[in-house]
C-alpha positions as CSV (number, residue, x, y, z in Angstrom):
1,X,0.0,0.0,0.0
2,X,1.1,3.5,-1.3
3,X,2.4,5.8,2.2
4,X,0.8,9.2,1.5
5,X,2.1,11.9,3.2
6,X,-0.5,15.0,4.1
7,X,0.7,18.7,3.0
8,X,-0.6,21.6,4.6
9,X,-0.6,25.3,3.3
10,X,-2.6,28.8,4.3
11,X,-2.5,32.1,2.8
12,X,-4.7,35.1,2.9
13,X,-5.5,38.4,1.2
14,X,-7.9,41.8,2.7
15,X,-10.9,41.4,0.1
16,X,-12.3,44.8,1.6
17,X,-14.6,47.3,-0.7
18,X,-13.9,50.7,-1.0
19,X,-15.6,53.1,0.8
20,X,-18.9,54.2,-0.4
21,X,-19.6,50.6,-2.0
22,X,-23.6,49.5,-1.1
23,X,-23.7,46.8,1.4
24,X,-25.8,43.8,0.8
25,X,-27.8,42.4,3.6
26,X,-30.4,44.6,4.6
27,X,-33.1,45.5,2.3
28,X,-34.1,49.2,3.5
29,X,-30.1,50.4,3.8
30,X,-29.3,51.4,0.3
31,X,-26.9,54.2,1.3
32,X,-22.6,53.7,0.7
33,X,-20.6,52.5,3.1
34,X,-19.1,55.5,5.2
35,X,-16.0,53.5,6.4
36,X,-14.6,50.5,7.7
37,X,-14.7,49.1,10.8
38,X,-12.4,46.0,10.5
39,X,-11.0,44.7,7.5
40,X,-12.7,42.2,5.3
41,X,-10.4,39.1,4.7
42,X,-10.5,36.1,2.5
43,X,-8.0,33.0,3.7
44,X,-7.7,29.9,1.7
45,X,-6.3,26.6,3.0
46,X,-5.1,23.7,0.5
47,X,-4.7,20.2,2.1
48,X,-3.3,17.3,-0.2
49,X,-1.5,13.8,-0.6
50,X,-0.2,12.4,-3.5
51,X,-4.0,11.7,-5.0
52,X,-6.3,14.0,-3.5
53,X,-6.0,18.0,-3.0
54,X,-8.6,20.6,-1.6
55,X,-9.1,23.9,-1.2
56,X,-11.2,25.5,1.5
57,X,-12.2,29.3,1.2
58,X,-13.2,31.7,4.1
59,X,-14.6,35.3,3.1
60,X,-15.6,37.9,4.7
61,X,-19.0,38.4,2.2
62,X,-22.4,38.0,2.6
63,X,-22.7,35.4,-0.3
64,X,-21.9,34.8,-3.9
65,X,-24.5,34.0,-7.1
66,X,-23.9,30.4,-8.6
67,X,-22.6,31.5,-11.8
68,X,-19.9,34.0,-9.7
69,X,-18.9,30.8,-7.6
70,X,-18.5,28.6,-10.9
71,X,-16.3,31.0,-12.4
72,X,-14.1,31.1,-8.8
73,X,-14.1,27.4,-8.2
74,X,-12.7,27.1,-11.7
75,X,-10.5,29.8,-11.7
76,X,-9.1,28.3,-8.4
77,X,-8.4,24.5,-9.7
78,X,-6.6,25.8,-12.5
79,X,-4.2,27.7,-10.3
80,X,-3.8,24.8,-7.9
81,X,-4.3,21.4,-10.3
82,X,-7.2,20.0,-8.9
83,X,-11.0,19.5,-10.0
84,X,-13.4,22.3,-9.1
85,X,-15.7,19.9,-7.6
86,X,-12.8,20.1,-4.5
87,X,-12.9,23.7,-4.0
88,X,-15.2,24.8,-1.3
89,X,-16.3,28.6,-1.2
90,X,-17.3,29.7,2.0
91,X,-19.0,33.1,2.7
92,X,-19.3,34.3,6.6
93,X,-22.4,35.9,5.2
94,X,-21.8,39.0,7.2
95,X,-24.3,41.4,6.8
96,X,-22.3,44.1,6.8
97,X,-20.0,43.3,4.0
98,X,-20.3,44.1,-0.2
99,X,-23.3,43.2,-2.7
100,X,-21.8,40.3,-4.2
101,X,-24.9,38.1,-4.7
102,X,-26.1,39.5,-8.2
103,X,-28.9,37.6,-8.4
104,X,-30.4,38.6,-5.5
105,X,-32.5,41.4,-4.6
106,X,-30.8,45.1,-2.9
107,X,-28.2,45.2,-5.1
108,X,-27.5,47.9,-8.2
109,X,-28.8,45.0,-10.5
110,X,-31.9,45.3,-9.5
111,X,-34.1,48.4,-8.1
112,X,-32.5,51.9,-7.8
113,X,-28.9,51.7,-9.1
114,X,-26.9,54.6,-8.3
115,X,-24.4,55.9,-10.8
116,X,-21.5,53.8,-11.4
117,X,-22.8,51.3,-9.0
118,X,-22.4,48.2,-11.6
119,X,-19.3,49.3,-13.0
120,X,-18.0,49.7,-9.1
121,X,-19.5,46.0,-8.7
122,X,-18.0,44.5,-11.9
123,X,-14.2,45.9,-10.9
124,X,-14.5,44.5,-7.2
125,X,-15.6,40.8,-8.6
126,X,-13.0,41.1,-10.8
127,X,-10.3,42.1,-8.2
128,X,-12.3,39.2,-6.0
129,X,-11.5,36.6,-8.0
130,X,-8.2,37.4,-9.0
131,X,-7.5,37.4,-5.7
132,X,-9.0,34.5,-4.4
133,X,-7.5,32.5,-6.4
134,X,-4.2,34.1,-6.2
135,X,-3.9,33.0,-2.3
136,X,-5.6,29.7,-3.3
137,X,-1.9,29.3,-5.5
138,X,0.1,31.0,-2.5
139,X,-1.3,28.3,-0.4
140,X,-0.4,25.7,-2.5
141,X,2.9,27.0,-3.6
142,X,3.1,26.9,1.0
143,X,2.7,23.1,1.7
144,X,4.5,21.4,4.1
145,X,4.3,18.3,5.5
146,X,1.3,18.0,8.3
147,X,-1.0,16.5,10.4
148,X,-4.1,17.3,11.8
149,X,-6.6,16.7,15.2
150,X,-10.2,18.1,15.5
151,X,-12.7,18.6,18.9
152,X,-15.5,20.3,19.1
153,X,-16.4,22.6,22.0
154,X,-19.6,24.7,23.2
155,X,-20.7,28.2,23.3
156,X,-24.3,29.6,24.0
157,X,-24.3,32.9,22.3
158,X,-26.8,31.3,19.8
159,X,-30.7,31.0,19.8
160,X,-33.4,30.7,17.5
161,X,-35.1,33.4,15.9
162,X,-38.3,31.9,14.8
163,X,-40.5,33.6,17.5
164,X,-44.1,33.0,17.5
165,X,-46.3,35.6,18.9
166,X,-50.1,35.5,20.6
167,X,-51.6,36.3,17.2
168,X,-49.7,33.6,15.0
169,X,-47.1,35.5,13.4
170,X,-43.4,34.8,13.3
171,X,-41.2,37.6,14.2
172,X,-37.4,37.6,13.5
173,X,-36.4,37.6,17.1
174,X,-36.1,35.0,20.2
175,X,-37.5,31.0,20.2
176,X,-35.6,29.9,23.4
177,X,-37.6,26.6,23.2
178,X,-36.6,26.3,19.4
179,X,-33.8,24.0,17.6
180,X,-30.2,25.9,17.9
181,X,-26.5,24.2,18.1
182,X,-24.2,24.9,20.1
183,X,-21.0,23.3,18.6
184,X,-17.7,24.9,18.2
185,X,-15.8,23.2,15.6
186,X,-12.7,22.7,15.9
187,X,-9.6,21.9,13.6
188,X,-6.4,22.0,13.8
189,X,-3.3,21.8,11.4
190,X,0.0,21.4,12.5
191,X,3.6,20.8,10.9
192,X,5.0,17.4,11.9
193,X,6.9,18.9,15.1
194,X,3.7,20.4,16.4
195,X,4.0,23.7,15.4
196,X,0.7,25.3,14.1
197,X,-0.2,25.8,10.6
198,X,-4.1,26.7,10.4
199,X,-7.0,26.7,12.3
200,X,-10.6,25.6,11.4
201,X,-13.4,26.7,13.4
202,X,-17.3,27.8,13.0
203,X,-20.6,28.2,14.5
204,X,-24.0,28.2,13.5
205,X,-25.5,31.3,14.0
206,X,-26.1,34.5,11.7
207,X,-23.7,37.3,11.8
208,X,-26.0,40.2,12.1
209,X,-24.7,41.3,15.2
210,X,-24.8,44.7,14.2
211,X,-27.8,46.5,13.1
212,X,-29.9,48.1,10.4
213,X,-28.4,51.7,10.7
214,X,-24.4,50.7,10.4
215,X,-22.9,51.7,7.4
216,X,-19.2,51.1,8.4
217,X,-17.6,47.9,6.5
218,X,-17.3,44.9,8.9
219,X,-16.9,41.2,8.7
220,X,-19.4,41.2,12.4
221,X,-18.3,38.9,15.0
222,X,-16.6,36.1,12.6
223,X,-13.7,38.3,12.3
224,X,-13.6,38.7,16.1
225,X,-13.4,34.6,16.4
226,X,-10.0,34.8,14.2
227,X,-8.7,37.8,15.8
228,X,-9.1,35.8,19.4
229,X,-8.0,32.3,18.0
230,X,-4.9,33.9,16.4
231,X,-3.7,36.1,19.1
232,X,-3.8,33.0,21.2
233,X,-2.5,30.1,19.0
234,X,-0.8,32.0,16.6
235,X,-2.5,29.8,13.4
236,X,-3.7,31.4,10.7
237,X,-8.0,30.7,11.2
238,X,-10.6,30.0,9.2
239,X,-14.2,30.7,9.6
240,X,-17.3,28.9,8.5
241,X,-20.8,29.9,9.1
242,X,-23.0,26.5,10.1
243,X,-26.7,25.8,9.5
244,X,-27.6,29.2,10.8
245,X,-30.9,30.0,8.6
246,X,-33.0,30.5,11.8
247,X,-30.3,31.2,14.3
248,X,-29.3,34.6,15.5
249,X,-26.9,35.6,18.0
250,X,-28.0,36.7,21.8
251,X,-27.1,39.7,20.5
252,X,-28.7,40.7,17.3
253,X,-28.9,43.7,15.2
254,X,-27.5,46.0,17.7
255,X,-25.9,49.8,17.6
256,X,-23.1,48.7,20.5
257,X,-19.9,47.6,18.2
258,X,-18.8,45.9,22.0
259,X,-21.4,43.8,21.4
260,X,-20.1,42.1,18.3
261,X,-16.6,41.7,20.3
262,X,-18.3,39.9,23.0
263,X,-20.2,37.4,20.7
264,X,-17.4,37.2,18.5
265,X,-14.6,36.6,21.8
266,X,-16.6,34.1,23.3
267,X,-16.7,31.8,20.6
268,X,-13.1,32.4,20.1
269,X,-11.7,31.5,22.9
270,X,-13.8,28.0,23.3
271,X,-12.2,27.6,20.0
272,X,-8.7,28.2,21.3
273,X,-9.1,26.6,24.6
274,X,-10.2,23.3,22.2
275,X,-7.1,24.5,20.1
276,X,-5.0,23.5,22.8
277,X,-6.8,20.4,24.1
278,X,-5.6,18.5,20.7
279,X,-2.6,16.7,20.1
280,X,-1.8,16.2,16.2
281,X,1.3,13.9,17.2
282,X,1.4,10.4,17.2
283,X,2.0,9.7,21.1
284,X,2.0,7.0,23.8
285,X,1.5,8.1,27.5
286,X,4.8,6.3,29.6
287,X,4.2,5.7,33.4
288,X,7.4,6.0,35.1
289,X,8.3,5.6,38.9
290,X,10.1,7.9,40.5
291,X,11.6,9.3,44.5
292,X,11.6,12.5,45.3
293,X,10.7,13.3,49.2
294,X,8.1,10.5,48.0
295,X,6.7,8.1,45.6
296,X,6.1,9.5,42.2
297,X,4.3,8.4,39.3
298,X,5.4,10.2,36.8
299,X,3.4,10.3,32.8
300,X,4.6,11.9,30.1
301,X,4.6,11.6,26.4
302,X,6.4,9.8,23.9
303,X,6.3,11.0,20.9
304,X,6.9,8.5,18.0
305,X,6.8,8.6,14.1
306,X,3.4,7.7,12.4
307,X,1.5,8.1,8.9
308,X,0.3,11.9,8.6
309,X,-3.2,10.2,7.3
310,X,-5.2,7.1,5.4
311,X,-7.5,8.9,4.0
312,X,-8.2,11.9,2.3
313,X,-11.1,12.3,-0.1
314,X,-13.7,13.8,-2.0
315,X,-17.6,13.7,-2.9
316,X,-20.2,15.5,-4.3
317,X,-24.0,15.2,-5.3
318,X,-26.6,17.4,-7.6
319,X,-29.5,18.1,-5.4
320,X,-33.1,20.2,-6.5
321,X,-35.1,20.9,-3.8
322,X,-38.8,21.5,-5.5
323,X,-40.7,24.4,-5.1
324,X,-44.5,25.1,-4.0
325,X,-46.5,25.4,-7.2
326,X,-46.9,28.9,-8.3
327,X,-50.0,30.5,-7.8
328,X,-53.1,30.8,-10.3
329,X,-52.2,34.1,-12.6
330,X,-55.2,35.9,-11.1
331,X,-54.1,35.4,-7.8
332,X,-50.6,36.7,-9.3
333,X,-51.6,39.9,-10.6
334,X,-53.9,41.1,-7.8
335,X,-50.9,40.5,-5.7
336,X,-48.8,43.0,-8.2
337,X,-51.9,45.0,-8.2
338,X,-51.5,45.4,-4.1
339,X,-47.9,46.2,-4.6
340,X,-47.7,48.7,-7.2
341,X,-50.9,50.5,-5.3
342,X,-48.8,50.3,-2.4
343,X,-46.1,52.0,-4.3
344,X,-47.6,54.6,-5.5
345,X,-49.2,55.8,-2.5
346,X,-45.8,55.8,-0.8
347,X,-44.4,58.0,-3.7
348,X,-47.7,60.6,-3.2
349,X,-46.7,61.2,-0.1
350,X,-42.9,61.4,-0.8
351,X,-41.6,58.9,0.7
352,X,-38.0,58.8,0.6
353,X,-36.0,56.5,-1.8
354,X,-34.8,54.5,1.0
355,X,-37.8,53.4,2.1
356,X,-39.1,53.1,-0.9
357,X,-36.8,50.5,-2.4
358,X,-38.4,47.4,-0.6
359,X,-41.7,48.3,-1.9
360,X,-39.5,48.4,-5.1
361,X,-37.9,45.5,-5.2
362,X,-41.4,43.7,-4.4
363,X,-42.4,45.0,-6.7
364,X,-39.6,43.3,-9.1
365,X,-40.3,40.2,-8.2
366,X,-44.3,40.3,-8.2
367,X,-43.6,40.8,-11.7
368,X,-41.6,38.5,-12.5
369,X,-43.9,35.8,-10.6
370,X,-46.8,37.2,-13.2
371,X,-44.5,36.3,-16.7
372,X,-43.6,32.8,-15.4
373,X,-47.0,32.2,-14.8
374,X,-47.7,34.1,-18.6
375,X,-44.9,32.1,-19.9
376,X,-46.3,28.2,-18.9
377,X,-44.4,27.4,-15.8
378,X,-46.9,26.3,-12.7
379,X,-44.0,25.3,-10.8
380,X,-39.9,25.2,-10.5
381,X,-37.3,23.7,-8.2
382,X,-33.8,24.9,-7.1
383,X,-30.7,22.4,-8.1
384,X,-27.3,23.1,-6.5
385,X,-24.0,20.7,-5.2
386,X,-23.6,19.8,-1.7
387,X,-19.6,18.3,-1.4
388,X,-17.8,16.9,1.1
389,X,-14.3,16.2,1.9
390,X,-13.1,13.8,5.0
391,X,-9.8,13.7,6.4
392,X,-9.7,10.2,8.0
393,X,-13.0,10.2,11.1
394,X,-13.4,13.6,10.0
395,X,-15.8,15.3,7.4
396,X,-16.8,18.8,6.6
397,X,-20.2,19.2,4.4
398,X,-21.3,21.9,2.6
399,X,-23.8,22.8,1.0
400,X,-25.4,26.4,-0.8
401,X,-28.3,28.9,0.8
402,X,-29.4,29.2,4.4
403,X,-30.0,25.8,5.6
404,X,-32.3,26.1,8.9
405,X,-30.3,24.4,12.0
406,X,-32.5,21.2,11.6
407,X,-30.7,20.3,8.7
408,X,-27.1,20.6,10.0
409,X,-28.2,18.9,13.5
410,X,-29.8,15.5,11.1
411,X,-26.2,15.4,8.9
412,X,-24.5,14.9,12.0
413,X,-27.0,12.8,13.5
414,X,-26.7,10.4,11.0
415,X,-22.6,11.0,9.9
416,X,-20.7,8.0,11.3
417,X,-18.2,10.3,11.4
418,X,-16.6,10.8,15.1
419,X,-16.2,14.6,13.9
420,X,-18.5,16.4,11.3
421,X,-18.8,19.8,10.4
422,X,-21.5,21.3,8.6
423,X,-21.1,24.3,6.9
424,X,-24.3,26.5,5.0
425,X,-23.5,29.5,2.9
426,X,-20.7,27.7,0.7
427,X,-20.4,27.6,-2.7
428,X,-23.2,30.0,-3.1
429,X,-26.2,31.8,-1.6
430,X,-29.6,31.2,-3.5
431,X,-32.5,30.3,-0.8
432,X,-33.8,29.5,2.6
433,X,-33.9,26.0,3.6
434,X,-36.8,26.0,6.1
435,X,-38.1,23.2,8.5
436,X,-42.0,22.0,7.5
437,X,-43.2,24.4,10.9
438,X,-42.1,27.2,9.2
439,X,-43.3,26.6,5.8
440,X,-46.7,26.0,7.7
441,X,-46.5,29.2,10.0
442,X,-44.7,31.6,7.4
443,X,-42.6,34.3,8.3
444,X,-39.1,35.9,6.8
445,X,-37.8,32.6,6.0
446,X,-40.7,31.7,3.7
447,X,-42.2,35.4,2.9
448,X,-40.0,38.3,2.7
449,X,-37.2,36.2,1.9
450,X,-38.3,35.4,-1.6
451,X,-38.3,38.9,-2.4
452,X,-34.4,39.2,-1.6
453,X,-33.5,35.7,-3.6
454,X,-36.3,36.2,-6.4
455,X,-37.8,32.8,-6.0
456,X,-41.3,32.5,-7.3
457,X,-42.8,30.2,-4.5
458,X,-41.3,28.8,-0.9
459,X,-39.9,25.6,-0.6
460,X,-42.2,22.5,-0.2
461,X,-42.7,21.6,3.9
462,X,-40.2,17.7,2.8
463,X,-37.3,20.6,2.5
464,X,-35.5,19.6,5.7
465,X,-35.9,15.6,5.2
466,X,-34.9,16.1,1.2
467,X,-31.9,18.0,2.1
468,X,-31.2,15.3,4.8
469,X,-31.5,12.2,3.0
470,X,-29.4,13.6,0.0
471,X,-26.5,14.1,2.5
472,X,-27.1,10.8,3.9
473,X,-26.2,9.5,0.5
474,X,-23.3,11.9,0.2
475,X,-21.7,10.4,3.7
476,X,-22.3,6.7,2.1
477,X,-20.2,7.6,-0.9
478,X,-17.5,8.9,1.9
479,X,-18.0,5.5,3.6
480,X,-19.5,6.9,6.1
């Protein structure tokens, strides 16, 4: 049997707008960014034997289109020599970082484009991939020889945000009795001597920590989590955001920036506690006796050599999730009807732009509902790749959208994996992926939420057990 040997490499660039670029993330804010708060950063980390080589992405962005990510994930295995199906884009999905996500609704593609807003958005994806896949060589061109542990930890900073109130409505705010995960991931990457090489870490929870009046550039409390883990460790970290489609932070939408370092700290430092509760090196623990004033037992290790790895590999599945069938084209128009009327009495009383441009971009998508209905289609469905890569007993899953918590809890449920990771928001941003309850009960998730991603119709209430079973398939092909 061939001995492979693991290789290791991280690199990173500052993937930060310029000032006065529109952030994505919030419907009603519209205005530039005034400054920048922290840096927005984008760190890539290539693991590889002699058959098998990854890349794993970590940006500071609230999301990507498909056809953007395609062009990345491409752009990256030609730098590195590996298949694009082994690149995994992740996106902290910050809400205060640029419009990235063409296809989706607040940006300059769609209602109320300033001037020289798409040519500013054009450059920056440009610049964006260039760079990503610039540190994606970097990191390559870096390998060494490694090895690798993973733990997981705990931190309650998250809940879930799918509140119900006396009169049936679901509010964006607190469900203390709902789903939520606690999990801090934790991996760590090491040289063969021990010394540090990268970090791995995440959470599922949405980083909204600040609110709807901040225009200042930030990557929210993910960026905190690498500051803490990398003033501590000294590894370079990356971040993935988890199934956090109905989870929000304790602390959510605020206007106190110490807020965002206290979410953002707390998770870091369970991460670097659990850092430093892994041993990468192959070890036995030696008893010896020994006299001092008394008896001693006395354990230490012994360090001996060891393979790096056994396995290291790859898979991926297509996966369309269906939608609800769209609604009859009467229904369709009065809807429109409703929107443009409420449009039009917002502009007779002059309204300003600002708080126009949800009524706006509802308006964009009503429409748009009406000519597919014009056009034939009674219903559609969403198909993306969910991908996973293990390292030996561990696996990281990924898959595109805003999966709800559910989804991540069931992967790992059934993983026979000692360690998995599940990771949302990779390899593009499309859709919610809501639990049955909330397709039932409405609320963002299922209403206002199509207007952002401009999709005709919700998901169908099987989302969650689809999503599931598709990834339960995915972990077979692992052999796991």
């Amino acid at each position: 049997m061939t001995k492979l040997t693991l290789t290791a490499g991280v690199a990173r660039a500052d993937i930060t707008p310029p000032i006065g670029f529109r952030m994505q993330g919030i419907m009603r804010r519209i205005d530039p960014s005034v400054g920048v708060e922290s840096p927005l950063l984008a760190t890539a980390l290539v693991l590889a034997d002699e058959q098998t080589k990854i890349v794993i992405l970590d940006c500071d962005l609230p999301g990507l289109d498909l056809p953007l990510v395609h062009e990345i994930r491409q752009r990256v295995s030609d730098r590195v020599d590996t298949q694009a199906i082994n690149v995994m884009i992740g996106t902290t999905h910050t809400h205060t970082g640029p419009c990235t996500g063409r296809g989706i609704m607040g940006g300059p593609h769609h209602a109320g484009p300033r001037f020289g807003e798409i040519e500013a958005l054009d450059a920056y994806i440009e610049d964006l991939v260039n760079k990503l896949s610039g540190i994606a060589a970097l990191a390559d061109n870096s390998r060494q020889p490694a090895r690798f542990g993973c733990k997981r930890g705990h931190a309650e900073v998250a809940i879930n945000r799918e509140e119900l109130v006396e009169d049936g409505r679901v509010f964006v705010g607190r469900n203390p009795d709902g789903a939520t995960d606690h999990t801090v991931d934790v991996v760590r990457v090491d040289d063969l001597w021990g010394n540090p090489i990268a970090v791995l870490t995440g959470y599922a929870a949405h980083p909204v920590v600040m609110g709807l009046e901040n225009q200042l550039i930030s990557p929210d409390f993910p960026g905190v989590v690498r500051q803490t883990v990398e003033h501590v460790t000294g590894a370079m970290c990356l971040y993935l955001t988890g199934a956090a489609g109905n989870q929000a932070t304790l602390s959510f939408l605020q206007s106190d920036w110490g807020e965002k370092e206290r979410v953002g700290a707390i998770i870091g430092c369970e991460a670097a506690k659990v850092f430093y509760e892994i041993e990468t090196r192959p070890h036995d623990v030696v008893r010896e006796v020994g006299v001092s004033s008394s008896t001693l037992a006395l354990y230490h290790k012994e360090f001996r050599d060891g393979p790096t790895h056994e396995i290291l590999s790859v898979a991926a599945r297509q996966v369309s999730v269906p939608l609800q069938p769209l609604p009859p084209l009467d229904q369709a128009q009065a809807q429109l009807e409703e929107v443009v009327s409420n449009l039009e009495k917002l502009e007779s009383e002059n309204v300003s732009f600002t708080n126009r441009n949800p009524i706006l971009l509802e308006k964009v998508w009503a429409e748009g509902v009406v000519d597919k209905i014009q056009s034939g289609i009674e219903r559609e469905s969403i198909s993306f790749d969910i991908v996973g890569f293990r390292l030996d007993d561990f696996v990281l899953v990924g898959m595109p959208g805003e999966p709800f918590v559910e989804i991540g809890l069931g992967v790992k449920e059934r993983s026979k994996a000692r360690h998995t990771m599940f990771a949302g928001y990779c390899n593009g941003t499309l859709a919610y992926w809501p639990t049955a309850e909330t397709v039932e009960q409405g609320g963002m998730a299922v209403e206002s939420a199509l207007k952002s991603y401009n999709n005709s119709t919700p998901p169908v209430a099987e989302t969650v057990d689809i999503l599931i079973v598709e990834f339960g398939e995915l972990l077979s092909e692992l052999g796991l």
